[in-house]
C-alpha positions as CSV (number, residue, x, y, z in Angstrom):
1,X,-9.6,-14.8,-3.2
2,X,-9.8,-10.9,-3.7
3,X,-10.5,-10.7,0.2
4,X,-7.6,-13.4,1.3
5,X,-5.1,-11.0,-0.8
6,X,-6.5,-7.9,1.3
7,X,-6.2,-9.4,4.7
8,X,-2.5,-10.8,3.5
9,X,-1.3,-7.3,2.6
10,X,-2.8,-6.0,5.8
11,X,-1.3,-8.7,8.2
12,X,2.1,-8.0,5.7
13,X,1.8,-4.0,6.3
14,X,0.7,-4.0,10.2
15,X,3.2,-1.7,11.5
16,X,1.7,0.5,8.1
17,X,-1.3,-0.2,9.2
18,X,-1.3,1.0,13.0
19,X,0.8,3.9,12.4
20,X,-2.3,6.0,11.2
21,X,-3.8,5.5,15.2
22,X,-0.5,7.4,16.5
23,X,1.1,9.3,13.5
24,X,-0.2,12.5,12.0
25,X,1.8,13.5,9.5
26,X,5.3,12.8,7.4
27,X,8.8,12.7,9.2
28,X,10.7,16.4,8.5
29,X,14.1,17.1,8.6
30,X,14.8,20.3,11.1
31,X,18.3,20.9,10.6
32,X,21.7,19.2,10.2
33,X,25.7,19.2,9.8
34,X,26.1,18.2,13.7
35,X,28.5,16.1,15.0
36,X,27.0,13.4,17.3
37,X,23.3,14.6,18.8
38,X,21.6,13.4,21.3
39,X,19.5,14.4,24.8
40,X,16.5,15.6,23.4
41,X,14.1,17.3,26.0
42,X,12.3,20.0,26.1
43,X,10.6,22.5,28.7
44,X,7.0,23.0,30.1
45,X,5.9,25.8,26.9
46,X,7.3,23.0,24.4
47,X,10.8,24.4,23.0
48,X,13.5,21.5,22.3
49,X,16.8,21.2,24.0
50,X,19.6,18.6,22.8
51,X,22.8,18.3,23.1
52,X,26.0,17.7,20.3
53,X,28.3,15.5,22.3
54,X,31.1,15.9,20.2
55,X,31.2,19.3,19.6
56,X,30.3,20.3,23.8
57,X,27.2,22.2,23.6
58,X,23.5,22.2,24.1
59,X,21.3,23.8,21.3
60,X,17.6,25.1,21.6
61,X,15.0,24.6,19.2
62,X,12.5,27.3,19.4
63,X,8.7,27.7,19.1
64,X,9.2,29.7,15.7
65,X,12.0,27.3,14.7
66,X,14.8,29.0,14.9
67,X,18.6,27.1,16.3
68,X,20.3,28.9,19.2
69,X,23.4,27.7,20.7
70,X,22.8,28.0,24.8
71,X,26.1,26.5,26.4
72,X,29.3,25.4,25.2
73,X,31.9,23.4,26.5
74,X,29.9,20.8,28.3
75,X,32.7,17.9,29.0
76,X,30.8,16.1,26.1
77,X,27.2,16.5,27.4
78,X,24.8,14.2,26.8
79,X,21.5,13.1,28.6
80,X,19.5,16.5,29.7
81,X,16.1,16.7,31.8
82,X,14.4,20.0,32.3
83,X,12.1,20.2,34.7
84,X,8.9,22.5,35.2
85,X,10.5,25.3,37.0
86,X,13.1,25.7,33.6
87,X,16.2,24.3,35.7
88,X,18.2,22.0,33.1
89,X,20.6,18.7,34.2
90,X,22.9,17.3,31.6
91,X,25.0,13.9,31.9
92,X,29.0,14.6,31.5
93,X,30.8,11.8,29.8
94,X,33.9,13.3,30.1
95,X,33.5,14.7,32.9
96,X,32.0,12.1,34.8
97,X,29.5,14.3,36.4
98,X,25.7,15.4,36.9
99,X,25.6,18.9,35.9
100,X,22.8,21.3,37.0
101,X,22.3,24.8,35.1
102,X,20.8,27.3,37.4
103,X,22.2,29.7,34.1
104,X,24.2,28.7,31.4
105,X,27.0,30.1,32.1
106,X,27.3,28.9,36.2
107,X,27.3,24.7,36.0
108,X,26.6,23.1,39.4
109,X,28.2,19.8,39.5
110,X,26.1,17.3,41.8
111,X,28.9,14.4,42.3
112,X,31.3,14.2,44.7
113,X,34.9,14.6,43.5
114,X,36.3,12.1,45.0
115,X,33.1,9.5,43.8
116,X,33.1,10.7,39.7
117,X,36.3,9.1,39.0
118,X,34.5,5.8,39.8
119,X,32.5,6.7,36.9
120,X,32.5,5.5,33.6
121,X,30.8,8.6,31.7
122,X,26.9,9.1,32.7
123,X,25.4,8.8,29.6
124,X,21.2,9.6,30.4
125,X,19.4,10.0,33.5
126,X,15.6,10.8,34.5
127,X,14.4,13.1,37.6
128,X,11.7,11.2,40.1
129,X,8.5,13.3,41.5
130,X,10.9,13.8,44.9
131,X,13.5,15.3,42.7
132,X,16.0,12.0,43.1
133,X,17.8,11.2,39.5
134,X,18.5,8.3,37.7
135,X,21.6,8.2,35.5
136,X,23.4,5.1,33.5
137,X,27.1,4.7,33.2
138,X,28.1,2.6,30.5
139,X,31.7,2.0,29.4
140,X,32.1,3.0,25.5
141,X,35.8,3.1,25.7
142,X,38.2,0.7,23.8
143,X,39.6,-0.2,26.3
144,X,40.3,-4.1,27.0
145,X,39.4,-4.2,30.8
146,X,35.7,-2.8,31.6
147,X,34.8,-1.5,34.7
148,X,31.0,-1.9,36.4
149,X,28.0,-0.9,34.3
150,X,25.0,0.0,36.0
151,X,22.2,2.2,36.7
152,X,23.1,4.8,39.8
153,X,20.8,6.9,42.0
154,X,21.7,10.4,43.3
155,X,18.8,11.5,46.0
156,X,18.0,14.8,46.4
157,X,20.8,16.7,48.4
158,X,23.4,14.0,48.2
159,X,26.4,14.1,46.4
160,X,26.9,10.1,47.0
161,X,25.1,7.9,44.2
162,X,24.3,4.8,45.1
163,X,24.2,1.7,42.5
164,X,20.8,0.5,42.1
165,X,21.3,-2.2,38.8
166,X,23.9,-5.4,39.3
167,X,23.1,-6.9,36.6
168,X,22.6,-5.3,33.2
169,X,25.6,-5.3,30.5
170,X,25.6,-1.7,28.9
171,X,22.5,0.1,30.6
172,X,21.6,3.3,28.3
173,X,18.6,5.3,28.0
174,X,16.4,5.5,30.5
175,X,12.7,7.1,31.5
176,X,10.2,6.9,34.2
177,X,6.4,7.4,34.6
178,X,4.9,10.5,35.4
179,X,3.7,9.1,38.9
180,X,7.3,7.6,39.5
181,X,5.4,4.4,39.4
182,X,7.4,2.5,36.4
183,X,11.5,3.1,35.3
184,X,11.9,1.7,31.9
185,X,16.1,1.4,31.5
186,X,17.2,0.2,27.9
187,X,20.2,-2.6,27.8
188,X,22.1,-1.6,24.4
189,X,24.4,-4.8,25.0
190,X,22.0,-7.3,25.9
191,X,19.1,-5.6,23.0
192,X,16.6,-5.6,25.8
193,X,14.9,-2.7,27.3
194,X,13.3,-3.7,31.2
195,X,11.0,-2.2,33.2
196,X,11.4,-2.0,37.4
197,X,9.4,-0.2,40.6
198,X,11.2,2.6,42.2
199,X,11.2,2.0,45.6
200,X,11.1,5.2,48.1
201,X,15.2,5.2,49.0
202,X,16.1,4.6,45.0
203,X,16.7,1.0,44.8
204,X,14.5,-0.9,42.3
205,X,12.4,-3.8,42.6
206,X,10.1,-6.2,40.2
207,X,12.5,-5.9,37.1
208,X,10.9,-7.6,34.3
209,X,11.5,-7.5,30.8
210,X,9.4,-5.0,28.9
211,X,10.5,-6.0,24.9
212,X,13.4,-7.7,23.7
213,X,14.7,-4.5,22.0
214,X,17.8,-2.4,23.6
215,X,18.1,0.8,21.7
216,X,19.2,3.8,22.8
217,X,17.4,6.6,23.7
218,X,13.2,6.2,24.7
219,X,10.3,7.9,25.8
220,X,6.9,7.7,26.6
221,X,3.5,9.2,25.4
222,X,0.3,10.0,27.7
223,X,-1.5,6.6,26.4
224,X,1.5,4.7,28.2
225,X,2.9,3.9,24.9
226,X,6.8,3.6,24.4
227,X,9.4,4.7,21.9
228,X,12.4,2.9,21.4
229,X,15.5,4.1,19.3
230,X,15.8,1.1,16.6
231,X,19.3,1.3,16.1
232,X,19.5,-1.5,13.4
233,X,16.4,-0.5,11.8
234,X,16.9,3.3,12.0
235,X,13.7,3.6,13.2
236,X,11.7,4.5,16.3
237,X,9.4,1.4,17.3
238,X,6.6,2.3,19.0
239,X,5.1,0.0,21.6
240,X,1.9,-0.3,24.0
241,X,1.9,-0.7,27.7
242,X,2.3,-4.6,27.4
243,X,4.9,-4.5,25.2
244,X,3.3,-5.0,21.7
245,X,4.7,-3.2,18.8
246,X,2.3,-0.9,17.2
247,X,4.0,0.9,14.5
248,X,7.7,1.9,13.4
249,X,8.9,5.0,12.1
250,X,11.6,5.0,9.5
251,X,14.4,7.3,10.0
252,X,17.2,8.1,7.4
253,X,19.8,8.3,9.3
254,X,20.7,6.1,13.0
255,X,18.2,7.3,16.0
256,X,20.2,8.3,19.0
257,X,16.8,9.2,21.1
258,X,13.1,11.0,21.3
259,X,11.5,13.7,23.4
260,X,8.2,15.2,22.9
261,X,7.6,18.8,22.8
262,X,5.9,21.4,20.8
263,X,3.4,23.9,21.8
264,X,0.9,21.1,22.2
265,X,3.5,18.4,22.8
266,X,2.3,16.5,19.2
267,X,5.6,16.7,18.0
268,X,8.1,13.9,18.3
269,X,11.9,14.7,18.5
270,X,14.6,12.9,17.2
271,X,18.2,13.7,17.1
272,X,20.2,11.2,14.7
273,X,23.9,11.5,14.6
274,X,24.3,14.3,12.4
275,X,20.7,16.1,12.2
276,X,17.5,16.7,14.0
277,X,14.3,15.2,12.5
278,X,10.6,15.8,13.4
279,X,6.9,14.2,12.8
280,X,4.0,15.2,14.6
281,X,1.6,12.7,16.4
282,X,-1.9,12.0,17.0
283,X,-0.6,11.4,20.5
284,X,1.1,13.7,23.3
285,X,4.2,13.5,25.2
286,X,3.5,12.6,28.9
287,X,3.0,15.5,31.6
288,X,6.1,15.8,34.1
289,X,5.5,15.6,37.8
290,X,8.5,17.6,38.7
């Protein structure tokens, strides 16, 4: 009886359970009184960057943990990527626009003018190996009538994206694979996060449904693990390549996304509305390819 107790309070505890394969140590607090954060990523030596929509800038986590403010007014910035040369893109939801920082104070805006009114608000996007982006547009306006939600592509020297999703209902965060091999793309509307092949002009082929989990934000480890923002369980649930849930991390206030970063790239990320929280892992963020 002793032993059928034992395995019951395993079985009953699994995601307890799992959590000591992938989580070192207790969830932290870094700091807080933001207004809406979101966008974490950080650079190739491990500092954070995220953005406060709401109040229009991008902060910086440091190595030594200290908060620096590096741009303001960003037309309600959201999604950033950094890639390993330093340059940093950012996702304007108000100003319906892909935004590259060669410095922070000299914005390069990578749509068209006469295309970003088409736009809804790009929310998050994800840079290929070739240097191609990815961005989602959802509609998270009141309005009554809603325009088209998809997933857009922007190749490398164009200012024309093209549509590359027709049928998702609010597509959200997004993330690739090192290797360009994989594009996970959460569907907050739909609660379903799905998984597609990149094809070499953009488009996307073999969609097939990864977890029946939306979210928000997501990211992915170096064992091909993925984390998904739990927004009705303020949590981050952790998956394997096949989809299984491993473990979930309890957060105290509503996950908006995760990033890896650190000096060794142990530490997980994770802005939530009004503060940015931290645990380190047993395992690493992936390695970018570009």
């Amino acid at each position: 009886m002793k032993y059928l107790v034992t395995l019951f309070l395993i079985v009953l505890n699994f995601p307890l359970w799992a959590q000591t394969d992938i989580v070192k140590d207790s969830l932290i607090k870094l700091a807080s009184t933001f207004k809406f954060v979101e966008g974490p990523c950080t650079d190739v030596e491990g500092n954070l960057y995220f953005s406060d929509i709401i109040d229009n800038k991008i902060y910086k986590w440091t190595l030594d943990n200290k908060l620096e403010t590096i741009v303001h007014n960003t037309n309600w910035g959201n999604g950033i990527y950094i890639n390993k040369k330093g340059k940093l893109w950012q996702c304007e939801i108000k100003g319906k626009q892909i935004t590259r920082y060669t410095s922070w104070d000299a914005p390069e805006h990578l749509v068209n003018p006469n295309l970003k009114n088409k736009l809804n608000g790009p929310n998050d996007l994800w840079l290929m190996p070739n240097g191609g982006i990815y961005f989602s547009d959802p509609d998270y306006s009141q309005k009554e009538s809603k325009s088209n939600e998809a997933v857009y592509y922007l190749a490398p020297n164009s200012d024309e994206p093209i549509q590359v999703t027709f049928d998702l209902l609010r597509p959200n965060g997004l993330v690739g694979t090192s290797n360009g091999k994989k594009l996970f793309i959460t569907d907050h509307l739909d609660n379903k996060t799905w998984v597609y092949t990149p094809k070499k002009d953009g488009s996307l082929k073999n969609k097939k449904l990864f977890v029946a989990l939306g979210g928000d934000g997501l990211t992915l480890d170096n064992k091909n693990n993925v984390y998904i923002t739990n927004l009705e369980n303020s949590s981050i649930d952790i998956f394997n390549d096949s989809g299984t849930l491993l473990t979930q991390i309890k957060i105290p206030e509503t996950p908006s996304n995760v990033a890896f970063g650190g000096k060794d790239r142990h530490t997980l990320f994770i802005t939530a509305k009004t503060s940015l929280y931290a645990i380190k892992m047993k395992t690493k963020g992936q390695e970018k390819s570009y």
